[in-house]
N, C-alpha and C positions, 0 to 999 in steps of 0.2 A: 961179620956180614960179608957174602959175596956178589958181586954185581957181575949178572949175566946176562946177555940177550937174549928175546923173546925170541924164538924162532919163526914168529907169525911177525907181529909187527916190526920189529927189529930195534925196539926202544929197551933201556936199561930197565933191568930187575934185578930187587934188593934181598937178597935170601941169607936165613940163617948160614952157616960155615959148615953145620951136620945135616941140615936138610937133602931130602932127597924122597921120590917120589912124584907123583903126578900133579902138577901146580896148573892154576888155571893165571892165564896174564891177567892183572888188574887194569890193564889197560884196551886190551883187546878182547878179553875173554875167550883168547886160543887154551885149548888146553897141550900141556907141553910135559916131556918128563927130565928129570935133573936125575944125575948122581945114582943111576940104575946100573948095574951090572949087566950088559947084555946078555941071554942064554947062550949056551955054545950052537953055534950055526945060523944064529941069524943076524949077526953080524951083517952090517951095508958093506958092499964093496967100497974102500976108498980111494979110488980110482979118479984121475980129472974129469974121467967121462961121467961117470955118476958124480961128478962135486958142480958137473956144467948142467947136468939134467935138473938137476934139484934147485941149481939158482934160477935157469929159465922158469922150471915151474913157478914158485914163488913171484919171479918178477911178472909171469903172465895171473895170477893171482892178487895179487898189490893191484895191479892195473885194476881189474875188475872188479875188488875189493871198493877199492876210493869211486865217488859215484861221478864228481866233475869230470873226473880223468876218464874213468871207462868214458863216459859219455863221450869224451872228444876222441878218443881214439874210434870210436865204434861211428862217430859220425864221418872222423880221415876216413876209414876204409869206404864209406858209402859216397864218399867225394870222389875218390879214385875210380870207383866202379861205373861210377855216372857221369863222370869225367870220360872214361874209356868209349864209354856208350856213344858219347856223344860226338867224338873224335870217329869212329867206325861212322854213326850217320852222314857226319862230314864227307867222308873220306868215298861213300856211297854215291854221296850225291854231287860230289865232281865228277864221281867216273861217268855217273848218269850223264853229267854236263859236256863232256869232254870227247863224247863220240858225235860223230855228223847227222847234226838234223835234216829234212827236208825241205822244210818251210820256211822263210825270211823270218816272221815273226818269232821264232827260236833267238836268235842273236840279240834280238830284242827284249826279250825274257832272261837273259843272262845276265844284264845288264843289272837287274834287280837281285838274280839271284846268287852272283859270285862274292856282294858283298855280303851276305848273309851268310853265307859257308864261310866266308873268312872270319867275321865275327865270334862264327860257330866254332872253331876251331881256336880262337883267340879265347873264348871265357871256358871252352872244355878244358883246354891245357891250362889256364889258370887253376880250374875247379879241380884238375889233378894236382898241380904245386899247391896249390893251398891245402887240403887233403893230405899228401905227405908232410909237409908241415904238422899239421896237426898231429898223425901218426908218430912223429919223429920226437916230437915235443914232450909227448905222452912218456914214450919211451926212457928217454935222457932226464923225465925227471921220475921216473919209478925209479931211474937206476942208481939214483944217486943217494937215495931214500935207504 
């Protein structure tokens, strides 16, 4: 017997020592080929750049593979995005704040509404760190997998 990697999930498989041919994973039901002769010319290049192509692929596959995982990752990125958003509205509505009004009653209105931009800007950058968090988390543990 020889024990080989799945090339989909990447867990140990038990194969005859003459086997060879197209094997389905009993564990993930990828199907995979062992012990084939390649034709002449289609050979992969094996190259670091084709060996980095083919891990990222994979690892952005695993991610979206596993349903928890995809799920946090695919909700980091919508943190970050809504996060950004929300940091621009801020960032809008100081400058709105921050040029000369006319009327007394303006300084009066400020009063209310500067701590609300700060708030604003306080849970949008959280809502970004927590968001990469997520993203990062996802990552670090496909990779490890």
């Amino acid at each position: 017997m020889v024990e080989i990697v799945c090339p989909h999930c990447e867990e140990e498989i038990a194969l005859d020592d003459d086997a060879s041919g197209e094997f389905l994973c009993p564990l993930c039901d990828g199907a995979f080929e062992w012990n084939i002769n390649p034709a002449k010319g289609t050979e992969e290049p094996s190259s670091i750049e084709a060996q980095e192509r083919a891990r990222a692929r994979s690892l952005g596959l695993k991610i979206l593979r596993t349903g928890a995982s995809s799920t946090l990752f695919i909700m980091g990125i919508v943190m970050i995005a809504m996060g950004s958003i929300g940091l621009a509205f801020c960032q809008d509505i100081w400058a709105e704040m921050s040029e000369p009004q006319g009327d007394s009653f303006s300084s009066l209105g400020a009063l209310f509404i500067l701590p609300a931009i700060l708030i604003g800007y306080f849970l949008s950058g959280g809502t970004i760190l927590l968001g990469l968090g997520f993203v990062l988390s996802v990552l670090m543990r496909a990779g490890k997998h």
